[in-house]
N, C-alpha and C positions, 0 to 999 in steps of 0.2 A: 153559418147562421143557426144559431138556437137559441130559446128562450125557459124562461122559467116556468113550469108548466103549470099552467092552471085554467079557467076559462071558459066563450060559446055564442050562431049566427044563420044568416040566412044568404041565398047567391040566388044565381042564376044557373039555370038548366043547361046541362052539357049535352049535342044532341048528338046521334049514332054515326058509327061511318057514312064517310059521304056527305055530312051535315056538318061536322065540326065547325064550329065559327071560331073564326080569330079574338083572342083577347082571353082570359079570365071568365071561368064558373064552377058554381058550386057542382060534384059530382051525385045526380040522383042518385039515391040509397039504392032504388032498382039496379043500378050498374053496379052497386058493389060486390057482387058475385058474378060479373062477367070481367072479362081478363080486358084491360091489364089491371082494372083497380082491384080485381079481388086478389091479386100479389104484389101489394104497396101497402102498409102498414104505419102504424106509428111508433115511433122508439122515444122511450125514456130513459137516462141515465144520470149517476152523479157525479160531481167532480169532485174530488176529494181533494183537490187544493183550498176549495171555498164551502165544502160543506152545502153546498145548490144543488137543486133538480132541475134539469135539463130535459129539451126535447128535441126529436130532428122527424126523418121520414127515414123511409128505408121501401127495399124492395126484398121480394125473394129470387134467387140469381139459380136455385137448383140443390138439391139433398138438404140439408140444415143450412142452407148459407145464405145472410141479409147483407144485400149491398149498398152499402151508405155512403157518408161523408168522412172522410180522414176525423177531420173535426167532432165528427160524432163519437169519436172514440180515444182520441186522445187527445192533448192539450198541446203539440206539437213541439213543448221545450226537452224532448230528451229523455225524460224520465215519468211523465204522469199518464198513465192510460185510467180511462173514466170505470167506473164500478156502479155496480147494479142495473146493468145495461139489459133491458128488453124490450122485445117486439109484439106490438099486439096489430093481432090479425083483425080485417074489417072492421076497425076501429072507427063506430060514428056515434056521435052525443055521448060520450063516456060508459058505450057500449061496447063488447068486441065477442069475437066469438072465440079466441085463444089466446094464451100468452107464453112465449118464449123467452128464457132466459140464456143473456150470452154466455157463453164460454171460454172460449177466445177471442180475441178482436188481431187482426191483419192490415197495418197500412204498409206505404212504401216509407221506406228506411227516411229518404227527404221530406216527406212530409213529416214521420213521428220525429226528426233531428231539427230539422229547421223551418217546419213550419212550411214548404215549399207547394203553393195552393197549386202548382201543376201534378203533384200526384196526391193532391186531396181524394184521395178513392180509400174505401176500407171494404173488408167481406169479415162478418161477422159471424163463426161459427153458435149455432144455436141448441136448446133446446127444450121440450115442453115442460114446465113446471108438473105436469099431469105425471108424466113419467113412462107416458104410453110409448109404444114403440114405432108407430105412425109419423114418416117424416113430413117436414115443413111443406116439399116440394107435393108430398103425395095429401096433403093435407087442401093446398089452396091452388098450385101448378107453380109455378116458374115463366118468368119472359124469358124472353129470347135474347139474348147475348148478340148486338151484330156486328160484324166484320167491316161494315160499311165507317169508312174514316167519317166524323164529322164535318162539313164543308159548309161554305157561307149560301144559303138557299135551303136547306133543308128544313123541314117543316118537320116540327115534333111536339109532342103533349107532354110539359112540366107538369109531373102530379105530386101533390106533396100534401101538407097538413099545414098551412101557414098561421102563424099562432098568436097574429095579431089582435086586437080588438073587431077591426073591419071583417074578419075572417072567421065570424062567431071563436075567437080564442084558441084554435086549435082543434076542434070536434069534430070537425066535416073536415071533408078529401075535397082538393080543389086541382084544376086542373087548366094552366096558359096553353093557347094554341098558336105555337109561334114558329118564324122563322128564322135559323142561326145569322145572324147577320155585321155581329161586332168580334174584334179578336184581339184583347190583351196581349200587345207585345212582350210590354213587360214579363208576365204572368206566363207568355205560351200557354193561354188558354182562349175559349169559346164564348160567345156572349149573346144572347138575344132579349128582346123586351117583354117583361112579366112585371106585375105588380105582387107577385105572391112574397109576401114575406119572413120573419126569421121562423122558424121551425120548420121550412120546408126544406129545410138542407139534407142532403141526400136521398131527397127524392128523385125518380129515375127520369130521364128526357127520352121519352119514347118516341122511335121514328114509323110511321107506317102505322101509324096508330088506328086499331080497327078493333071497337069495343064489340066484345062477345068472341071473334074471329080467332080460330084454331089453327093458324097457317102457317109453318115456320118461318114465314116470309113478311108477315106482319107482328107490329108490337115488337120492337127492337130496341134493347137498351143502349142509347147512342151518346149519353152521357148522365150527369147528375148533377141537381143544383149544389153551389158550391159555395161563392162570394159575391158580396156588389159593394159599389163603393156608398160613402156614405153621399157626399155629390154628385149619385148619379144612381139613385136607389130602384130605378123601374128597367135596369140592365143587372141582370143573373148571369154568373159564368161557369163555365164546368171546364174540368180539367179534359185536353183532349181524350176520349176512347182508343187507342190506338193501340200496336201489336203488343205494344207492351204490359198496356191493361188488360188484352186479352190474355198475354201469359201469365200474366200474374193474377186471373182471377181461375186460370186451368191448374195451376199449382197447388192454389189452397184448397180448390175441391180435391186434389189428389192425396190432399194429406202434409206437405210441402210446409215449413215453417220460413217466414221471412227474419230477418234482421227485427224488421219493425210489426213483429207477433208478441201477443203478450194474455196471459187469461184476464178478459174484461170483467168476468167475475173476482174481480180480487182472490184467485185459486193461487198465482203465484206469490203473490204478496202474502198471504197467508203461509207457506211455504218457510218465507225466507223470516219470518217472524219466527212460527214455531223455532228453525234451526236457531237463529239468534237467542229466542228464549235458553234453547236446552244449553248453549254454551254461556251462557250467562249464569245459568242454575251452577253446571259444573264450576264455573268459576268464582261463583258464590258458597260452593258447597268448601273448598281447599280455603277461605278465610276468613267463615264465620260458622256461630252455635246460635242454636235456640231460637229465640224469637229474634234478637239482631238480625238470624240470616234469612227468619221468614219476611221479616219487613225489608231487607234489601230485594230479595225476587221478586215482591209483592211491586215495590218501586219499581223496578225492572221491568215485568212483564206489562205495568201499564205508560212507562212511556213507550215501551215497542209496537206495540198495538196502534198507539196514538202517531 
């Protein structure tokens, strides 16, 4: 789920542990500096097949790293990871108090090859445009990652940034209080009833959801919004949490490169340009003079670019 960003609304009051009510609310500005909203964010990116600006959610997962949607990062045919991907911290009314800019992006090999919404999960390495040496994690804190398999009864808080009209456009942090209760066979994924819509994708499904609470035993990242169908738009699904997203969100904080890593700042694209250019030059230089060879590199260097 993402959309094109632009936009802006008003909800209902989301009330403290113990209080949460079932359904869809606007997140008071008061909670956005208590946990878990004040490490859930907004991300903006482009797609470089169509030239759009996009939007999703994201969390922070620990040291520089935002855990989003596969989707939020790449286009899943193979070869397109999105560009000028960043995270803005306590992001409300086109306010925020930081911005980070990605540097790598991390899905699973199935998702960036074929699109496969059961490892729609990404971790996006980050950092501050500021250039300060202050990380993400030590900047806003980190949820908590939990071991707890998803299962049908569990009650957790979809928070995201839904970027519809109904949703003042994407400005406010909104947050469903639901229980998992549907499960895409097809998909081997997770499903429960939210009306939040597209730009809340990869925002986090927190289990134990307990605003302000420092407990490592609450505020558990137990999944992420991912897909709905268009027949069936007020069911959200996330790809299961399971050992395997555990080890592959320990890997990339370790440093660990997957199959489906790639720099979301167009750092390697950039890369393979330069090198292309310089052998284009060389190969320009062995069978042309003058201005002929300047107008052939000149040719050159801007279809590679493009």
């Amino acid at each position: 789920l993402e959309q094109n960003f632009q936009g802006s609304t008003i909800g209902r009051e989301i009330k403290t542990e113990g209080e949460v009510p079932e359904g869809t609310s606007e997140v008071p500005l008061s909670s956005y500096a208590l946990k878990p909203y004040r490490q859930v964010g907004k991300v903006f990116f482009r797609d470089p097949s169509d030239n759009k600006n996009y939007v999703c959610s994201g969390s922070v997962t620990g040291g520089n790293f935002v855990l989003t949607a596969g989707h939020c990062v790449a286009k899943g045919d193979g070869k397109t990871w999105y560009d000028h991907w960043a995270f803005f911290t306590n992001y409300a009314g086109n306010n925020y108090t930081s911005v980070w800019s990605g540097i790598k992006s991390h899905t699973f090999t199935a998702f960036f090859k074929n699109s496969d919404w059961a490892y729609d999960v990404a971790f996006v390495e980050v950092r501050r445009t500021s250039f300060e040496n202050t990380t993400l994690e030590e900047l806003v804190g980190a949820l908590n990652f939990s071991n707890v398999r998803p299962s049908f009864g569990l009650w957790v808080g979809v928070i995201g940034y839904p970027a519809s009209q109904a949703f003042q456009q994407g400005k406010y942090l909104y947050n469903t209080y639901a229980a998992m209760s549907v499960q895409d066979s097809h998909l081997n994924t997770i499903g429960l009833s939210s009306n939040l819509s597209e730009g809340s994708s990869g925002g986090p499904w927190v289990f134990r959801l307990a605003v302000g609470s420092s407990s490592q035993e609450a505020n558990l990242v137990i999944g992420l919004t991912s897909y709905s169908y268009h027949d069936r738009p007020l069911i959200l699904f996330s790809p299961f949490f399971n050992e395997e997203v555990s080890e592959f969100r320990s890997d990339v904080l370790a440093g660990k490169d997957y199959p489906g890593s790639s720099n979301s700042d167009g750092e390697s694209v950039q890369r393979w340009i330069i090198l292309a250019i310089i052998l284009l030059l060389v190969f320009a230089a062995g069978v042309c003079i003058g201005m002929v060879c300047y107008a052939k590199r000149k040719q050159y260097r801007y279809e590679d670019v493009l």
